[in-house]
C-alpha positions in Angstrom: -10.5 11.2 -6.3 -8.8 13.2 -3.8 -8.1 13.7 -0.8 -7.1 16.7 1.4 -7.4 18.5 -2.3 -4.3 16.2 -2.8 -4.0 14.3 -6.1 -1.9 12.0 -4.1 -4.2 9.6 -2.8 -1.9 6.7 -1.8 -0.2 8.7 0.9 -3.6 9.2 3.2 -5.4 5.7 3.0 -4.3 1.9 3.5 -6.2 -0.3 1.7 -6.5 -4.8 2.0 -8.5 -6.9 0.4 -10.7 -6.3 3.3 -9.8 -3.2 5.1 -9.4 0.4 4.1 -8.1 2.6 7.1 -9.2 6.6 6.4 -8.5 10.0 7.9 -10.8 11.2 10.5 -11.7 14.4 8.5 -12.9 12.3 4.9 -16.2 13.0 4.0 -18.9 10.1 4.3 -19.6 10.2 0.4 -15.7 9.5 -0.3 -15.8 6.7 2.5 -18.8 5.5 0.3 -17.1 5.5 -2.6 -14.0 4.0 -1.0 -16.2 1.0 0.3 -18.5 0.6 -3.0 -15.3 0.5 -5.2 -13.1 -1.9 -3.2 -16.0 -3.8 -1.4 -14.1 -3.5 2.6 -15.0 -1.6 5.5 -14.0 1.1 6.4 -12.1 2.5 9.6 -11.7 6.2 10.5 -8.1 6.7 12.3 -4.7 8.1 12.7 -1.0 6.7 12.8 0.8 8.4 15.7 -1.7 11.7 15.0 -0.7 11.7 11.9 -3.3 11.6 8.7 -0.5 10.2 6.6 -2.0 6.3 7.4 -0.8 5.2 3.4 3.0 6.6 3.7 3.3 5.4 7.2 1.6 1.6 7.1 1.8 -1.7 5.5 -0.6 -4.3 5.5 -2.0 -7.3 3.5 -5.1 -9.4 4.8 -2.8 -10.8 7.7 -1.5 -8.2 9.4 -0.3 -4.6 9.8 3.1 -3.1 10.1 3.0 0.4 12.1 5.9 2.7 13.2 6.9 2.6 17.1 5.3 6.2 17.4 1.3 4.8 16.6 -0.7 5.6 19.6 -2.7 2.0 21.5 -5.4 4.0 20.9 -5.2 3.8 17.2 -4.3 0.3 17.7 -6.7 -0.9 19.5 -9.5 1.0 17.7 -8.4 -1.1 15.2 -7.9 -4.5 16.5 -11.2 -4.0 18.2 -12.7 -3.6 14.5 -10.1 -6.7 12.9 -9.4 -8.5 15.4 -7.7 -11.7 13.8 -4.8 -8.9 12.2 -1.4 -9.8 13.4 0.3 -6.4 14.2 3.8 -5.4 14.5 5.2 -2.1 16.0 8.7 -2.2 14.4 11.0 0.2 16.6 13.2 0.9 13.8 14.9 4.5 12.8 12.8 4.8 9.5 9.3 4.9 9.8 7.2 5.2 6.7 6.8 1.5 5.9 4.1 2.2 3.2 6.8 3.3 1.3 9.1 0.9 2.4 7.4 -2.4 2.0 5.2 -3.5 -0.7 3.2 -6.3 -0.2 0.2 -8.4 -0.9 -1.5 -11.6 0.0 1.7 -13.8 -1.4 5.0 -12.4 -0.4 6.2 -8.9 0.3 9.6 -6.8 -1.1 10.8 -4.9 1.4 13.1 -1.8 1.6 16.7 -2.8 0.9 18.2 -0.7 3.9 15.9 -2.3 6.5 17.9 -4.8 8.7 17.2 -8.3 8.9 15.3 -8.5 12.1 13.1 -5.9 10.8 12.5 -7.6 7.4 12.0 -10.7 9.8 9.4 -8.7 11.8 7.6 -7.6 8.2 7.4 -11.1 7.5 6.1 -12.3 10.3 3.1 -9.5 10.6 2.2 -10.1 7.3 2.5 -13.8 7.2 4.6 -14.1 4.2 8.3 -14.2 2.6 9.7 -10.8 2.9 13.0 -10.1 0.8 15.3 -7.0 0.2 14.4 -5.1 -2.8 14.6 -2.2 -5.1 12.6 -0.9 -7.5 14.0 1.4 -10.7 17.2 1.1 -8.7 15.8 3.0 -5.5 14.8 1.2 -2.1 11.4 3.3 -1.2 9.5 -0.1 -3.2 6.1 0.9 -1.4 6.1 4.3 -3.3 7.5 3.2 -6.5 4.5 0.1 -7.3 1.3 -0.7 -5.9 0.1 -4.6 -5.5 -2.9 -6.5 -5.2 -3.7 -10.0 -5.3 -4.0 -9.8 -8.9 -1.0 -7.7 -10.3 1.6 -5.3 -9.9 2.1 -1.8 -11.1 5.2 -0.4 -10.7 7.4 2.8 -12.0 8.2 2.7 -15.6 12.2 2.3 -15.2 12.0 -0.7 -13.2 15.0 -3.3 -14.2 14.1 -6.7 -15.4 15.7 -8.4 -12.2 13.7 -6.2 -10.1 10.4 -7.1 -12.5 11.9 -10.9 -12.0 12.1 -10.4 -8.4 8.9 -8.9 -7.4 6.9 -11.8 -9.7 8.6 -14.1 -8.1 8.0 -12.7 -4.7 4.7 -11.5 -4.7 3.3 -13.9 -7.2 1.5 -12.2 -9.8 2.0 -10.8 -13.2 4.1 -7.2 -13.4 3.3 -4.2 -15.5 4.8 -0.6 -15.3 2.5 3.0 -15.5 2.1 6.2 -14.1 -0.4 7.9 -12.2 -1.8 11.9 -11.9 -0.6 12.4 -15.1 2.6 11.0 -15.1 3.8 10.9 -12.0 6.2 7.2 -11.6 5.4 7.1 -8.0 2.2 5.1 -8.7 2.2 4.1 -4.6 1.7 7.6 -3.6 -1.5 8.4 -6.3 -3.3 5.2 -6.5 -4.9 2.6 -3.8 -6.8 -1.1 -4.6 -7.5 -4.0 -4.3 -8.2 -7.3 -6.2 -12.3 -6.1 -6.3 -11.1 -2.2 -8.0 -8.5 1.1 -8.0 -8.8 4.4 -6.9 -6.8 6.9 -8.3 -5.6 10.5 -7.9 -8.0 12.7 -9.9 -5.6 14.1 -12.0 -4.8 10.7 -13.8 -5.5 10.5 -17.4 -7.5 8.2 -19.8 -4.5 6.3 -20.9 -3.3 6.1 -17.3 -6.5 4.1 -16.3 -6.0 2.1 -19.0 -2.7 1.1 -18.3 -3.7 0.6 -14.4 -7.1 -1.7 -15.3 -5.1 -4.1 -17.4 -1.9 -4.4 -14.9 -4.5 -5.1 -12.0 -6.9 -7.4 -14.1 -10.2 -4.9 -13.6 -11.2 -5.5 -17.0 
């Protein structure tokens, strides 16, 4: 799939168990496909007029985490479509929490250079434990693994405390891949859910394989 042209899926959409937010410009067949594939609804939008909604949100099935530049009218259009999200406008310096936090249902590891009132703030939008992390020995954990309720994929040099720490954290078995033909950064080219994947189009045969088994879709 792509989007934009752009292999790098991960960086336009948001996706929960339930919810998948989109750019105002994708095509209904890709919204389709988005909705058939990870069985949510759909929600056409921007984050502070920008159509980078995967680099610049978190979310689980609790709640949203937007930057302090998101417009109310974004908001509300989608708190008028989910309204029993907890949402939380963190007013920090960074701002692209999709590839700062990395959550799911259970727990979420969060950028270790976010303070801890803001990793107190994730928390508490997202109803679960939040804790410092790094990933591969970088802190940008939202780009560096995707997780669902069902697994974690994550970069390839990932350390075995980090691999320790997000299992612990978030709960569910970890594995390691690539994505659009081997590209570490699996956050940027890859969206799901525990229902199915999406990935960048470039993304090879082995590279399915390896994402299928991390995220139980067999």
């Amino acid at each position: 799939m792509g989007i934009f042209g752009s292999a790098s899926i991960g960086v336009y959409t948001l996706t929960t168990e339930e919810m998948a937010l989109v750019p105002p410009q994708m095509s209904e067949s890709k919204v389709k496909r988005i909705e058939e594939c990870l069985k949510v609804k759909t929600i056409r939008t921007m984050v502070g007029q920008s159509v980078l909604i995967g680099a610049l949100t978190s979310a689980n099935s609790n709640g949203i985490v937007f930057p302090h530049f998101a417009t109310d009218e974004e908001i509300k259009n989608i708190k008028s479509a989910f309204s029993c999200l907890s949402i939380a406008i963190l007013e920090t310096r960074r701002t692209a929490f999709g590839n700062m936090v990395l959550a799911n249902d259970y727990g979420a590891v969060v950028d270790s250079r976010l303070k801890e009132k803001d990793i107190a703030n994730v928390s508490e939008a997202l109803g679960v434990e939040a804790v410092s992390g790094e990933i591969a020995g970088l802190p940008y954990v939202g780009s560096l693994a995707i997780a669902t309720n069902k697994g974690v994929l994550a970069h390839p040099m990932i350390k075995e405390r980090e691999k320790k720490l997000l299992k612990d954290v978030l709960k569910v078995p970890v594995d390691v891949g690539t994505v659009n033909c081997g590209i570490p950064y699996v956050g940027t080219g890859l969206v799901g859910n525990s229902h199915g994947a999406l990935v960048g189009f470039i993304t090879t045969g082995p590279e399915l394989f390896i994402i299928e088994n991390a995220l139980d879709l067999v």
